[in-house]
DRENKE-549534 format. One record per residue: x negated, z negated, y of N, C-alpha, C in turn; residue in one letter. Coordinates in steps of 0.2 Angstrom, whole numbers, padded with zeros to 4 digits, always signed. Example, Ala and Ser with C-alpha at 12.3 -4.5 7.8 and 13.67 -1.06 7.14 Angstrom:
! DRENKE-549534
-0066-0039-0028-0062-0039-0022-0066-0039-0016A-0064-0035-0011-0068-0036-0005-0064-0039+0000S
! end
This chain:
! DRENKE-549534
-0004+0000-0006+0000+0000+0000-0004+0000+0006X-0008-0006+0007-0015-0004+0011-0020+0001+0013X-0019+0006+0006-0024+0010+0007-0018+0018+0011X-0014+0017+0007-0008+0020+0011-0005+0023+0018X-0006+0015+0021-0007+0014+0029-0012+0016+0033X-0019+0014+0030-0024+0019+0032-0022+0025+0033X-0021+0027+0028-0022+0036+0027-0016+0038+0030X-0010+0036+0035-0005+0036+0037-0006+0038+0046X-0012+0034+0049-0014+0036+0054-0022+0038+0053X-0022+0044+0048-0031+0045+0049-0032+0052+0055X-0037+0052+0058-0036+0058+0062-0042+0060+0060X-0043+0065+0056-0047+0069+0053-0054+0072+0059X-0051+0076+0064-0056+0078+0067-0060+0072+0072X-0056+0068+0072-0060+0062+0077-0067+0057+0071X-0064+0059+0065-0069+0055+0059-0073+0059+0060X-0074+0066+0057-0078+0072+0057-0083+0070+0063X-0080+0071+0071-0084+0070+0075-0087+0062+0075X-0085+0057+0074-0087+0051+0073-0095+0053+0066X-0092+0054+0062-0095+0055+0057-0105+0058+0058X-0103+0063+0061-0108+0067+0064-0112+0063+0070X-0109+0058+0073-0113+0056+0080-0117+0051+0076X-0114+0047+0072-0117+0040+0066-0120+0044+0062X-0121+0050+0059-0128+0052+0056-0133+0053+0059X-0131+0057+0067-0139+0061+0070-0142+0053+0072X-0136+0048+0076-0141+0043+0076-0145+0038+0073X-0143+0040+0067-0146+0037+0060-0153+0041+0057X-0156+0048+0062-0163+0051+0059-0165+0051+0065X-0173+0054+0065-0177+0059+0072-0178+0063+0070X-0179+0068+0076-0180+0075+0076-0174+0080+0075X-0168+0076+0074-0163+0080+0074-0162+0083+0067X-0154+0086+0066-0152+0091+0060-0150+0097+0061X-0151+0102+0057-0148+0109+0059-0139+0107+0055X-0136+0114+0058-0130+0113+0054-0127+0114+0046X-0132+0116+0044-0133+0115+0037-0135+0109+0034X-0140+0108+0037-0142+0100+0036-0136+0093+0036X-0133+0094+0041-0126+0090+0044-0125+0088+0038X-0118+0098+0038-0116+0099+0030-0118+0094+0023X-0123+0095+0022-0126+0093+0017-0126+0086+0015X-0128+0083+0020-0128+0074+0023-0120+0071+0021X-0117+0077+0024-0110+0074+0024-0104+0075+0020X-0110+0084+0013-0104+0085+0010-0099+0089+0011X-0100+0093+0017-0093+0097+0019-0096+0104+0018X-0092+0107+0023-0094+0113+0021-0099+0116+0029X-0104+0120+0031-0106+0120+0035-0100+0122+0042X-0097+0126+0040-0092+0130+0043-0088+0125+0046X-0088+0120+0043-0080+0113+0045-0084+0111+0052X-0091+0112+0054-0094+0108+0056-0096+0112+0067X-0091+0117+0065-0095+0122+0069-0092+0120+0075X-0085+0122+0075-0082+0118+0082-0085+0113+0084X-0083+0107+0079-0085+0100+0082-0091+0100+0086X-0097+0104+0084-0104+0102+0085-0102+0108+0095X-0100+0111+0094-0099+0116+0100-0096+0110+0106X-0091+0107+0103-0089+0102+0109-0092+0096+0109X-0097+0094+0104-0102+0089+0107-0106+0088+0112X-0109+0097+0111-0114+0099+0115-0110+0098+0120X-0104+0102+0123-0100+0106+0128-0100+0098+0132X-0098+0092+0129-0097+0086+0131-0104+0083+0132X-0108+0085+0132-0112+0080+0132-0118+0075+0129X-0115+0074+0121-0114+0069+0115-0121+0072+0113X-0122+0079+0113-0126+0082+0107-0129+0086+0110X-0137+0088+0109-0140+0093+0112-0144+0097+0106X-0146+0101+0108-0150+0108+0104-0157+0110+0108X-0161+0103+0106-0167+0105+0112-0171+0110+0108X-0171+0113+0101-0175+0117+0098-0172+0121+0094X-0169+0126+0096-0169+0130+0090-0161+0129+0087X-0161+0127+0081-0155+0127+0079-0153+0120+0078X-0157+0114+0080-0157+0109+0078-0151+0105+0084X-0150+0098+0082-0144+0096+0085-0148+0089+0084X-0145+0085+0090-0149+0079+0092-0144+0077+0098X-0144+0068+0097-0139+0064+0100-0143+0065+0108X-0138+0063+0112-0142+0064+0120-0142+0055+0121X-0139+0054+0126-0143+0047+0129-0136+0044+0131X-0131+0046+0132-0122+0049+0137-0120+0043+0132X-0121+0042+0125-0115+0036+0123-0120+0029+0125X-0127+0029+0125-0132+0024+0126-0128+0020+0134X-0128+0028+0139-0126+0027+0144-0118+0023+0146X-0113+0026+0141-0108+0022+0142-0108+0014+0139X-0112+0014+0137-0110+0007+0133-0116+0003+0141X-0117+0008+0143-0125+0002+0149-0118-0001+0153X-0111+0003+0154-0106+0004+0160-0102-0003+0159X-0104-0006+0153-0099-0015+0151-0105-0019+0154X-0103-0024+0146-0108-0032+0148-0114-0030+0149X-0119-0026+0144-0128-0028+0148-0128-0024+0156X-0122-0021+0157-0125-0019+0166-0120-0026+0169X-0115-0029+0169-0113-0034+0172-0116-0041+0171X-0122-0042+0166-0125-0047+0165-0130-0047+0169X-0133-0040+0169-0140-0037+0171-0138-0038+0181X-0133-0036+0182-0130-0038+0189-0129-0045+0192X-0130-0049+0187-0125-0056+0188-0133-0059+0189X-0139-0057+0184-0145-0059+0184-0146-0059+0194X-0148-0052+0194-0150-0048+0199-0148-0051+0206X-0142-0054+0207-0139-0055+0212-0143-0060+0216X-0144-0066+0214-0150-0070+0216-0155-0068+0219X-0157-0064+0215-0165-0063+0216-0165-0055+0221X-0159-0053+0221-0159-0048+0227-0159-0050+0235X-0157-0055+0234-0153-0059+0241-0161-0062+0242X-0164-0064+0237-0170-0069+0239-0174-0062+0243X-0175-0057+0240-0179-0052+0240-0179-0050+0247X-0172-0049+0249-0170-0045+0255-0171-0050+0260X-0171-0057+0260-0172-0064+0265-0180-0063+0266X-0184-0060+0261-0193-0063+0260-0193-0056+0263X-0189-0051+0264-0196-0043+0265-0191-0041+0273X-0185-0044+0275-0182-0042+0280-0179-0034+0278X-0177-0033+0272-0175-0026+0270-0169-0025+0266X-0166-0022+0264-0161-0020+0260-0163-0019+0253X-0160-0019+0248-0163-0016+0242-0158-0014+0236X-0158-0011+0232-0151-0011+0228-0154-0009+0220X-0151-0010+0216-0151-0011+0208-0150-0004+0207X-0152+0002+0201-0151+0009+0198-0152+0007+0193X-0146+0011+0186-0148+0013+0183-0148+0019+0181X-0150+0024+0173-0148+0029+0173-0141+0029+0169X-0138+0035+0171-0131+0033+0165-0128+0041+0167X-0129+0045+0161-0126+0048+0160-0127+0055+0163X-0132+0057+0164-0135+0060+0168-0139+0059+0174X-0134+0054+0177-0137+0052+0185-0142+0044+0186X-0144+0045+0190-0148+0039+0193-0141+0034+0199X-0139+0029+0196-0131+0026+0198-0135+0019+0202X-0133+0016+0207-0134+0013+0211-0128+0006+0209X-0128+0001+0204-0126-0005+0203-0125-0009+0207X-0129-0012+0210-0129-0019+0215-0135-0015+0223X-0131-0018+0228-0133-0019+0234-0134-0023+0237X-0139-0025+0242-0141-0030+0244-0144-0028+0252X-0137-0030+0257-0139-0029+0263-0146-0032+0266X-0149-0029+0270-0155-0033+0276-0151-0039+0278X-0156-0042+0280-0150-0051+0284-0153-0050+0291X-0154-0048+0293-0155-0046+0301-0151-0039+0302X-0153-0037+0309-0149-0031+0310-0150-0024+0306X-0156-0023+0305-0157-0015+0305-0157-0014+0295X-0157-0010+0294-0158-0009+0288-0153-0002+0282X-0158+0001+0278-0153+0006+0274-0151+0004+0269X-0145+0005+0269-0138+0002+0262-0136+0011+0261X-0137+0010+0251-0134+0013+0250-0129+0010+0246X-0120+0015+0247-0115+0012+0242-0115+0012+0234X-0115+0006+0233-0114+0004+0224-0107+0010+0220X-0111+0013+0217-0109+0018+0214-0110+0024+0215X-0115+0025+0218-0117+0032+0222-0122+0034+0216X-0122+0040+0215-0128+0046+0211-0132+0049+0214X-0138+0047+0213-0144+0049+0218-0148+0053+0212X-0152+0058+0215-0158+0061+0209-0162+0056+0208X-0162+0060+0202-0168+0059+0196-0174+0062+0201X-0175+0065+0201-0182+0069+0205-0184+0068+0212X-0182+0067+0214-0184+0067+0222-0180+0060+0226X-0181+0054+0222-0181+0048+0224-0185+0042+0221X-0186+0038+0223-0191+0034+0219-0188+0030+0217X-0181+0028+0213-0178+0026+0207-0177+0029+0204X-0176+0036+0204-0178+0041+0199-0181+0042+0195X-0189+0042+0198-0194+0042+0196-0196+0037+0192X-0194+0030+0194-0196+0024+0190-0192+0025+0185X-0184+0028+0186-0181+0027+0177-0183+0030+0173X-0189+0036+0176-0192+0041+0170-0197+0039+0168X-0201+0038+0174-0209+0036+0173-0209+0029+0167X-0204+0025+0166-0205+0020+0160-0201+0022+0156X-0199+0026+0153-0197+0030+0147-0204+0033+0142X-0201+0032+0137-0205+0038+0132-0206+0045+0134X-0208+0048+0130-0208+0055+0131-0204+0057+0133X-0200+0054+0125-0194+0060+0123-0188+0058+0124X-0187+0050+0128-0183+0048+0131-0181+0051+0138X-0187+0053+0140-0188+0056+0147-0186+0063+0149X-0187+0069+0142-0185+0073+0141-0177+0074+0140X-0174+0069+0134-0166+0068+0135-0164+0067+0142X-0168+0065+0145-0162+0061+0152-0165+0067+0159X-0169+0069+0157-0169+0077+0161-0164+0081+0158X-0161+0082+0153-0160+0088+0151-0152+0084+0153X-0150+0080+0153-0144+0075+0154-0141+0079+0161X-0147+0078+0166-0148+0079+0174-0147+0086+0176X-0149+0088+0171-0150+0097+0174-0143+0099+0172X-0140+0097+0166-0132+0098+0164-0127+0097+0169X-0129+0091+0171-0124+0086+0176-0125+0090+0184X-0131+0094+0185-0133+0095+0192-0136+0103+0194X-0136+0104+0199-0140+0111+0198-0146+0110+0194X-0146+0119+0194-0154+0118+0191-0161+0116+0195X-0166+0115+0194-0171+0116+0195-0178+0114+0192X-0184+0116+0193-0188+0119+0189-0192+0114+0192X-0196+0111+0187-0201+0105+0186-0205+0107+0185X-0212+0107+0190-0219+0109+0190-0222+0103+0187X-0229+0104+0183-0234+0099+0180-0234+0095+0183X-0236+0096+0190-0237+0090+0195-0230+0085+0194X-0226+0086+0193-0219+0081+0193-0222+0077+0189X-0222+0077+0184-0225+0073+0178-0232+0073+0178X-0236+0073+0180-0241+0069+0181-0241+0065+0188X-0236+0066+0192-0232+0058+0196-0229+0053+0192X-0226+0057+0188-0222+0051+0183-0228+0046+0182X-0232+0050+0177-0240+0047+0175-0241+0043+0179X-0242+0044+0186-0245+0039+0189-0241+0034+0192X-0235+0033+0192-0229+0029+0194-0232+0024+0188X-0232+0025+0182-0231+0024+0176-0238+0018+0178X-0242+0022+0181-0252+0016+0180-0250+0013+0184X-0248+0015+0190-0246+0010+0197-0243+0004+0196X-0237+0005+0191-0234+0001+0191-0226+0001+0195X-0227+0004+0202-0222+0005+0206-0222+0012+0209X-0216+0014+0212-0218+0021+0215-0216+0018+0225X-0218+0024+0229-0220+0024+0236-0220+0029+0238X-0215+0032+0241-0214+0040+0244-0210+0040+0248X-0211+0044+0254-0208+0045+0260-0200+0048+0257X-0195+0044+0258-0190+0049+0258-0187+0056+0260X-0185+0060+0256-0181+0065+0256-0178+0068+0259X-0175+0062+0260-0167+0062+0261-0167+0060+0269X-0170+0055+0271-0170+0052+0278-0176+0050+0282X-0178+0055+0286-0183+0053+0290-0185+0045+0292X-0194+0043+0289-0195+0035+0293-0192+0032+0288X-0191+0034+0281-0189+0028+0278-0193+0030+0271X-0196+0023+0268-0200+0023+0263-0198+0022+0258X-0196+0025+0250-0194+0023+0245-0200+0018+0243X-0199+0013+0239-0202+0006+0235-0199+0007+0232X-0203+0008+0225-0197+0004+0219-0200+0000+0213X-0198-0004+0209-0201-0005+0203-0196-0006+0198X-0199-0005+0189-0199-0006+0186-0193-0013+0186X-0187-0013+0179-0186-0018+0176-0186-0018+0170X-0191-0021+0167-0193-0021+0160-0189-0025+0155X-0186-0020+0149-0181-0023+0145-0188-0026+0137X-0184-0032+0135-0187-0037+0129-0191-0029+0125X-0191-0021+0124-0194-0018+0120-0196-0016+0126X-0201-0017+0129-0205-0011+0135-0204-0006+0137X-0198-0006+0138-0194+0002+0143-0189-0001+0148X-0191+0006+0153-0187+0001+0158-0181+0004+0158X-0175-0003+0160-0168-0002+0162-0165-0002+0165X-0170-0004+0172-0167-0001+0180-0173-0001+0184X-0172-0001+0191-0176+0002+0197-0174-0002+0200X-0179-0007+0201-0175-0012+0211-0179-0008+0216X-0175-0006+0221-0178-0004+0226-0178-0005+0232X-0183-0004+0237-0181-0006+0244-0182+0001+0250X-0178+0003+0252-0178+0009+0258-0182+0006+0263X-0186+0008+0262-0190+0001+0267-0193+0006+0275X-0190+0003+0282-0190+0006+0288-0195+0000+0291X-0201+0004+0294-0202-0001+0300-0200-0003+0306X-0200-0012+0304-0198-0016+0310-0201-0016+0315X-0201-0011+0321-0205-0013+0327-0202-0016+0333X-0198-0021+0332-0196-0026+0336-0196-0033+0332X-0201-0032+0327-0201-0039+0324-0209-0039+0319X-0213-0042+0326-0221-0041+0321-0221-0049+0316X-0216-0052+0315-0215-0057+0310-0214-0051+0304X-0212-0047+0302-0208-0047+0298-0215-0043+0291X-0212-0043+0285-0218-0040+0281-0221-0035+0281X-0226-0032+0281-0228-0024+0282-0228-0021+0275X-0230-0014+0273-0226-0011+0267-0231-0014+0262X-0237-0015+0263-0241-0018+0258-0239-0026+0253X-0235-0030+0260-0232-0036+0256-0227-0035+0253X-0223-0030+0258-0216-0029+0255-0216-0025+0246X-0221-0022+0247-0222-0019+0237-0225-0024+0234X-0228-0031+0234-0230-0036+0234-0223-0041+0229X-0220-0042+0237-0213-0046+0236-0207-0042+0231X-0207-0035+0231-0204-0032+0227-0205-0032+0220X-0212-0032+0221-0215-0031+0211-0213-0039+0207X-0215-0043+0214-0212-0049+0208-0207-0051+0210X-0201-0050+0212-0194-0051+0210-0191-0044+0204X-0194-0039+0203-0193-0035+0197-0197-0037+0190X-0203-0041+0192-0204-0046+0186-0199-0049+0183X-0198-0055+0188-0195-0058+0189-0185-0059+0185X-0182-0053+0186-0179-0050+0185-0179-0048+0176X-0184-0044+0175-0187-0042+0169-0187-0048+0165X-0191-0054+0166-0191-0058+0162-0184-0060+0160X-0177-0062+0165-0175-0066+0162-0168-0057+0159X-0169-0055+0160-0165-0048+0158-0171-0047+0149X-0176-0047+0150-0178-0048+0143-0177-0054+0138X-0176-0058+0140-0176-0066+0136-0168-0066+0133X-0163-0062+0138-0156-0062+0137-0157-0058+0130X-0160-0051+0132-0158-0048+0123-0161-0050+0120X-0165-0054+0118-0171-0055+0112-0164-0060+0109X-0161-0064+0114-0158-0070+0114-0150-0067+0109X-0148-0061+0110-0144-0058+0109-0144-0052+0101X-0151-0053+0101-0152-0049+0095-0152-0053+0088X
! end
């Protein structure tokens, strides 16, 4: 009778696509669609749509040839619950401290689902300062939280979440030099670049290091000089003040998972 009632509401093509995402994230290197097939017993041909509207969605990419490999998009929705509301509830303190000690604004990034996402913000406590709004999409490329959420990724973590981006965004073409800035964001520890976007304002960003050694967000500060305030920090202290409240941060962001695992 129980078995019955299962089989009463089974939705066959949501198993199949279930079934398919739960094996590619159970290998490396990815499977062809014959491979799939074979793993799961069916037939290759049962397998062809599904695999068309994984990619089309998102879910599944074809970085080689014929092969088929998970992207980073379900990793992403699951950041959008508890570990980004807990990562935010950390943050909060040590943002407010951060923006008290450098006279600056600074705000939390993570990656999700293509985009570089803006979580938590933390006004300047005096007058002047750059806010950006919490849930805004900023590049991957041509900002310095961008950079940091690639620059401490793997390789081929790094390459997922490009190929995420170019999906999600126009195209464009990534010279050598791009990546051997990641490399050195990576030795630095932090990144430092004039922004892009808005004249007289410096990207600062650093790493926040998850309990396995990869990073899971950017704290950053848009850092403008205060020239009506020779009290306030200059860019040297303020990457200073910044690195270690992104430690700082990292520590108790990594103690949680270890705690959790």
């Amino acid at each position: 009778m129980q078995e019955d009632e299962e089989d009463r509401y089974r939705a066959p093509a949501l198993d199949k696509g279930l079934d398919i995402l739960e094996l590619l994230a159970s290998v490396d290197g990815g499977l062809t669609q014959a491979e799939i097939a074979k793993r799961l017993d069916r037939s290759p041909n049962e397998f062809y749509r599904m695999l068309d509207r994984l990619v089309k969605r998102g879910y599944v990419t074809r970085p080689e040839g014929d092969r088929y490999s998970l992207t980073l998009k379900l990793f992403g929705l699951a950041q959008l619950h508890a570990p980004v509301r807990r990562l935010v509830s950390y943050a909060t303190s040590i943002m407010r401290e951060l923006a008290e000690t450098s006279w600056q604004a600074n705000q939390l990034v993570v990656f999700d689902r293509g985009n570089a996402v803006v979580i938590a913000q933390q006004e300047a406590p005096r007058y002047w300062g750059i806010s950006i709004r919490v849930g805004s999409h900023i590049s991957l490329f041509d900002t310095g939280s961008g950079h940091v959420l690639l620059a401490f990724r793997s390789p081929e973590e790094r390459e997922m979440m490009i190929a995420e981006h170019l999906r999600t965004n126009e195209e464009m073409k990534l010279s050598p030099d791009f990546f051997t800035r990641l490399d050195q964001v990576r030795d630095r520890g932090y990144e430092m670049m004039a922004s892009l976007q808005t004249a007289g304002v410096y990207n600062l960003s650093a790493p926040v290091i998850g309990s396995d050694g990869r990073g899971i967000a950017a704290l950053t500060i848009p850092y403008i000089t205060l020239v009506n305030a020779p009290a306030a920090p200059d860019i040297t202290r303020t990457i200073a003040l910044l690195q270690a409240a992104a430690a700082k941060l990292s520590q108790l962001a990594g103690s949680d998972m270890k705690m959790r695992m």
